[in-house]
C-alpha positions in Angstrom: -2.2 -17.9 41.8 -4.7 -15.4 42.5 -4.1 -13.1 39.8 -4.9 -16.5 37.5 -7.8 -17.4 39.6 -9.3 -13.9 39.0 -8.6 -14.1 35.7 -10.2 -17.4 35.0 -13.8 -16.5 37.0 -13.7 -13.4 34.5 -13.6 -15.8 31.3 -16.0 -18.3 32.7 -18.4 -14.9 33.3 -17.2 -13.7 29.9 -18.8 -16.7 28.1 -22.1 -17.2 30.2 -22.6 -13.8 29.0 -21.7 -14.4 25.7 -24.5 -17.4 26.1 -27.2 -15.0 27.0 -26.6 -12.4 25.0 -27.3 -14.8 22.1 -30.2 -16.7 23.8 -32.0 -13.3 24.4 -31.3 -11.9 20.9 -32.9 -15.1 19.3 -36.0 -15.2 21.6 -36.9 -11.2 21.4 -36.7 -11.8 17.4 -39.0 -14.9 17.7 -41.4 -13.1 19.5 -41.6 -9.1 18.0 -41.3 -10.1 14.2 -42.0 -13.8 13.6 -45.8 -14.1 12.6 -47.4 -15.7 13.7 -45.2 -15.6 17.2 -45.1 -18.7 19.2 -47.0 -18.9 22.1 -45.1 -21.9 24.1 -42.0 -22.3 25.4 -41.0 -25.2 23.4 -42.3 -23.4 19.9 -40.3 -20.5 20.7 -36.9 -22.2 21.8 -37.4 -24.4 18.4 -37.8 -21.1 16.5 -35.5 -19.1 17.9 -32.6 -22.8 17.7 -31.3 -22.3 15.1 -30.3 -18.2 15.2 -28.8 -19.0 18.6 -26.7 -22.1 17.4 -25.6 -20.0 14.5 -24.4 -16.5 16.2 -23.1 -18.5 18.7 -20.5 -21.0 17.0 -19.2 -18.1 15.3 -19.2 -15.5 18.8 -17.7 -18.4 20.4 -14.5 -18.8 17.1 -14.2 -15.0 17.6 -13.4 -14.8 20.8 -11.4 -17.5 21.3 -9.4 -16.2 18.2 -9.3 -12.2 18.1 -8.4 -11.9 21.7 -4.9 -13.5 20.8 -4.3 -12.4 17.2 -4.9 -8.6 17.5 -2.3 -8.3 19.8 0.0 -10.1 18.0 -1.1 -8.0 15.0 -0.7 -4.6 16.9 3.0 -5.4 17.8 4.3 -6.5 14.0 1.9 -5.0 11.8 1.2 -1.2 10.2 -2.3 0.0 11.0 -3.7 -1.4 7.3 -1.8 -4.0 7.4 -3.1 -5.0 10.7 -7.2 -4.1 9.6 -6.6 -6.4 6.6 -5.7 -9.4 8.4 -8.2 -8.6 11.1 -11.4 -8.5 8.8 -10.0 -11.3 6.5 -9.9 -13.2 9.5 -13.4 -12.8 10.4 -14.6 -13.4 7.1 -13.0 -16.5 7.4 -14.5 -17.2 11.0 -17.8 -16.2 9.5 -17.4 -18.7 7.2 -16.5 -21.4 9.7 -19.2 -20.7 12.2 -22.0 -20.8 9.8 -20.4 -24.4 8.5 -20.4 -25.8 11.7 -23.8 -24.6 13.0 -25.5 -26.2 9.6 -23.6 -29.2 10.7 -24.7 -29.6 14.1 -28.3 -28.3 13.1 -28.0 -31.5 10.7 -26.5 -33.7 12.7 -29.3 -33.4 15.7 -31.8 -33.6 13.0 -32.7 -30.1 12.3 -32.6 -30.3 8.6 -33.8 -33.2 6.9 -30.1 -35.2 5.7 -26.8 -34.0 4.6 -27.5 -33.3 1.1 -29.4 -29.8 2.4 -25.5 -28.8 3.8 -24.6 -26.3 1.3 -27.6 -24.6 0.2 -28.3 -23.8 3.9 -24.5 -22.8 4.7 -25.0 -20.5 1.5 -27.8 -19.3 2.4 -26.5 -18.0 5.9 -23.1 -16.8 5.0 -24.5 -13.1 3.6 -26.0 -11.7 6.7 -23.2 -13.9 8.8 -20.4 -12.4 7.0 -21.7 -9.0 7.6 -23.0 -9.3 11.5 -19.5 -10.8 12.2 -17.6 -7.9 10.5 -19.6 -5.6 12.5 -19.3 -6.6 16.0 -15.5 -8.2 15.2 -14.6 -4.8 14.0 -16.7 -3.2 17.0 -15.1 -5.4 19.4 -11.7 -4.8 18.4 -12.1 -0.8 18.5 -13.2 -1.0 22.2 -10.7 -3.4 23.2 -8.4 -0.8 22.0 -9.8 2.0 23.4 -9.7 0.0 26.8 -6.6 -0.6 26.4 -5.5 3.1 25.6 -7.0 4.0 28.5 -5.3 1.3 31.0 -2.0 2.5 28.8 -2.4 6.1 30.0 -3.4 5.8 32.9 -0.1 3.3 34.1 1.8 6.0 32.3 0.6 8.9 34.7 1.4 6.5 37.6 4.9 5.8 36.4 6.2 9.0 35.1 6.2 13.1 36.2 4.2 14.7 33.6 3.8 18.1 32.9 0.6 18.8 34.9 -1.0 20.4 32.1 -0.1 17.5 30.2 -1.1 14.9 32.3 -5.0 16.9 32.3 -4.8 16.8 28.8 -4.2 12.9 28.6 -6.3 12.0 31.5 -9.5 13.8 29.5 -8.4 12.1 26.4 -8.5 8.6 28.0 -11.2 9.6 29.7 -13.4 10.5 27.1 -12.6 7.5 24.6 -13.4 4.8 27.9 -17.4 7.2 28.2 -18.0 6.5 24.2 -17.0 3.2 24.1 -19.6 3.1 26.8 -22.2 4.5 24.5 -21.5 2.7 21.3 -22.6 -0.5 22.5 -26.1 0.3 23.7 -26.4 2.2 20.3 -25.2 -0.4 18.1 -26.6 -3.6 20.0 -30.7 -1.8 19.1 -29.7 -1.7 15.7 -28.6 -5.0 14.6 -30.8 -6.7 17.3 -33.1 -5.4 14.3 -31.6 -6.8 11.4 -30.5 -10.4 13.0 -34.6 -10.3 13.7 -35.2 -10.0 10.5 -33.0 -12.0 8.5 -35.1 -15.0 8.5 -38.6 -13.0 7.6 -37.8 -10.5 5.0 -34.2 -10.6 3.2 -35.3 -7.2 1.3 -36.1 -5.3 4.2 -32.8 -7.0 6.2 -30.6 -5.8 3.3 -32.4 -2.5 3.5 -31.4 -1.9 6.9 -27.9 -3.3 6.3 -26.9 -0.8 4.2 -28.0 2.3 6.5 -26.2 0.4 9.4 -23.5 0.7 6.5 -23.5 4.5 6.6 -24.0 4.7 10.1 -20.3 2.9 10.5 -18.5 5.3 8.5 -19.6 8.1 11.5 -19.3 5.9 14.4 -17.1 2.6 14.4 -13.6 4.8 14.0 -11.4 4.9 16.7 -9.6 7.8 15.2 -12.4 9.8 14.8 -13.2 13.1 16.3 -15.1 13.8 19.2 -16.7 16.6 17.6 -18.6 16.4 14.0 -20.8 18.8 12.2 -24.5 19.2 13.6 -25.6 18.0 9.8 -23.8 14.6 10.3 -24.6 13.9 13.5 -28.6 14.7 11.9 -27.5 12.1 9.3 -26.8 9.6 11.8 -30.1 10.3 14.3 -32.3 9.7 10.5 -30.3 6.6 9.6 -31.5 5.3 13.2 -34.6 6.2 13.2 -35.4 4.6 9.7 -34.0 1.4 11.5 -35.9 1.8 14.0 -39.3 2.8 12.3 -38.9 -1.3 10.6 -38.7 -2.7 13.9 -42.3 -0.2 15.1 -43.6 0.7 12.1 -45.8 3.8 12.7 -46.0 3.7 16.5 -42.4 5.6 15.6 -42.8 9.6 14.5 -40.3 11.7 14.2 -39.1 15.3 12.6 -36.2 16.6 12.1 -35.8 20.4 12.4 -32.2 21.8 11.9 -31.6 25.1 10.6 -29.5 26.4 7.9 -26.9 28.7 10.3 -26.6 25.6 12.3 -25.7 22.6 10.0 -22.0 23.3 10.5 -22.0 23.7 14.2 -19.8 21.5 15.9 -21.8 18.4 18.7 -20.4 15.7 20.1 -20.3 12.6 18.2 -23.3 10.5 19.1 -24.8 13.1 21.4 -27.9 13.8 20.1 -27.6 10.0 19.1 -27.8 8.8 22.2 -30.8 11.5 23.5 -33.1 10.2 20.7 -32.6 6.6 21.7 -33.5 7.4 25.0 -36.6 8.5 23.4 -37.5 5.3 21.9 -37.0 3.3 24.0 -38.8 5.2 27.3 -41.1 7.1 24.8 -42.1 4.9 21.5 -41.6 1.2 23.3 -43.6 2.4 26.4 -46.6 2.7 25.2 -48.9 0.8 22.4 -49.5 4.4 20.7 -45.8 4.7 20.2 -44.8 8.4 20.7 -43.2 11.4 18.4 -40.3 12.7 18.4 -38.7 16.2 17.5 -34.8 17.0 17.1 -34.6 20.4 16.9 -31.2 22.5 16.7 -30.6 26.2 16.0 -28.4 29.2 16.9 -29.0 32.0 18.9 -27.3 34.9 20.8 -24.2 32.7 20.0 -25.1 29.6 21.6 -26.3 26.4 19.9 -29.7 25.1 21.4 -30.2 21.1 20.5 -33.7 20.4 22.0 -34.6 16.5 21.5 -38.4 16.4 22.6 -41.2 13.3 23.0 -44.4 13.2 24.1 -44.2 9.9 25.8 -45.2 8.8 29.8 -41.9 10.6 30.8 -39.6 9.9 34.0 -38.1 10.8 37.2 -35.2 12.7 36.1 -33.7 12.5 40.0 -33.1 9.0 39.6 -30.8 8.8 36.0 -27.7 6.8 37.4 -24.5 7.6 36.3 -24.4 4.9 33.3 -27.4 6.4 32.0 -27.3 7.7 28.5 -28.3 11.2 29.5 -25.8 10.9 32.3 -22.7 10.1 29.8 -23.6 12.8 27.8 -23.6 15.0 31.0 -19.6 14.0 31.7 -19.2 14.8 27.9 -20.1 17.9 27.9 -18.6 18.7 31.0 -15.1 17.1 29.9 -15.4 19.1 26.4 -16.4 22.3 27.3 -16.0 21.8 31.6 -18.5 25.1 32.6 -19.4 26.0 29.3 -22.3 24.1 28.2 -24.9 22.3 29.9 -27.5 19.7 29.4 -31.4 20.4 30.7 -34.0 17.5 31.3 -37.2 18.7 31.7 -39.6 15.4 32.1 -43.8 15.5 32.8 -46.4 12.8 31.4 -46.7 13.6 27.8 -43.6 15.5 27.2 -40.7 15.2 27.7 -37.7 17.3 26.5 -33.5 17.5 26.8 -31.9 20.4 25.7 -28.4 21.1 25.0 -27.1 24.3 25.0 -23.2 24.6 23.7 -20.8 27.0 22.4 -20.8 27.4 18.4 -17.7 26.0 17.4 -17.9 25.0 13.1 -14.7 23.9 11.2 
């Protein structure tokens, strides 16, 4: 009875947060790129209606249905087999969502009768298709990481392992459970941006939809490997920052610097990623100027040196707390390497610089 009782105050938690995470969404789009932007309360929760009633009848179908079908799928399916059903299915849920948002936006007198049904349930089922695929496909990739990690770490409790073995395992677990842990603060920034801008500028939405595109192929793969090229991971860090430079325009600077001798070196996925977005967001969004910032990577004595610099307000770098960005990357380095590589943060007001220095590993 407990066990259930536990289980049901986690689901009822489970969707208040799935409530506010939509309400929030809606309200910080109504108000950074609606323009005019309302000034009352009441303009702003009529603007930001019908984006809430929308991402939330179709969050809401998703997670009542993906929570019971994957594992269902994972037990009788192949792994394309499985991925098929899974995004058909949330095409179709996409589909369904946006249907019945129009219709209770019609119903409570939101558009005019019933005649305007289809147009507007056309209209939203491009953008809803997409922003459903993505965090369905998202979702399901961290539940299964969680779940590989809970996997292992009964395993080690149930069975003598080889302890060499069970080091091995442990690190792997551990690892995939610290970038699920990064993914979404890196992906929730990024369509945050495009759901904002859906309803002001289809052209520059689609824009960013397709370098969200390329930025999947790199990071929503559960199979792929912690460590990529420097020149990809580069890739990534400009795709981002081109998504981010729509939502501040030129309050956001930025060079890229990698050289020749380096663009094979091996990083870890998402590391230098994650550094940069920690420079937005403490650097650019701090302050009405916006900031610039530098990635930088070369080789040198036989060491690579990554230096991500701004010159933002900076911070205390005492006081990072172990969910921090900088402090994930920290554990990373230290479960990939252990002693050899390390991670400086050197932080004043108007500069501000993190510097990785690794071994040169290339494929």
């Amino acid at each position: 009875m407990g066990a259930r009782g536990t289980s049901a105050m986690m689901h009822a938690t489970d969707w208040l947060g799935l409530l506010a995470i939509n309400a929030v969404a809606n309200v910080v789009a109504v108000l950074t790129l609606q323009v005019p932007a309302p000034s009352f309360g009441f303009e702003i929760a009529t603007s930001a209606g019908p984006g809430f009633l929308i991402s939330t009848c179709i969050s809401a179908m998703c997670a009542i249905v993906l929570p019971r079908l994957v594992p269902f799928l994972y037990v009788r399916c192949r792994p394309l087999t499985r991925w098929l059903i899974v995004i058909a299915t949330l095409v179709a849920l996409a589909g369904l969502g946006s249907a019945l948002a129009v219709a209770l936006a019609t119903a409570i007198g939101v558009f005019e009768n019933w005649g305007v049904f289809v147009p507007q349930w056309m209209a939203t089922m491009k953008i809803a298709i997409f922003m459903t695929l993505v965090f369905g496909i998202y979702s399901t990739i961290t539940n299964a990481l969680r779940a590989r990690l809970e996997h292992t770490t009964l395993a080690l409790r149930t069975k003598e392992r080889d302890e060499a073995e069970a080091r091995r395992i442990a690190s792997d677990a551990q690892l995939a459970s610290l970038e699920s842990r990064v993914n979404p603060h890196f992906f929730f920034n990024t369509l945050n941006s495009i759901a904002a801008l859906t309803r002001e500028d289809a052209v520059r939405a689609e824009r960013m939809t397709t370098q969200l595109a390329s930025l999947m192929r790199s990071s929503l793969s559960a199979d792929a490997a912690p460590l990529v090229p420097l020149e990809q991971e580069a890739q990534s860090v400009r795709d981002y920052l081109e998504i981010e430079q729509v939502r501040f325009g030129q309050r956001l600077r930025y060079d890229i610097q990698i050289a020749a001798d380096a663009s094979q070196a091996l990083v870890p996925r998402l590391s230098v990623q994650t550094v940069v977005e920690n420079s937005v967001k403490y650097a650019v969004s701090a302050q009405l100027a916006g900031a610039s910032i530098t990635i930088s990577g070369c080789r040198e004595n036989g060491r690579l040196h990554l230096i991500v610099a701004d010159d933002g307000p900076g911070f205390d770098v005492t006081t990072i707390p172990d969910g921090h960005g900088l402090a994930l990357i920290r554990a990373r380095l230290a479960l990939l390497y252990e002693d050899d590589a390390t991670l400086t943060i050197r932080s004043q007001e108007g500069r501000t610089a993190v510097e990785m220095n690794l071994p040169v590993d290339v494929l």
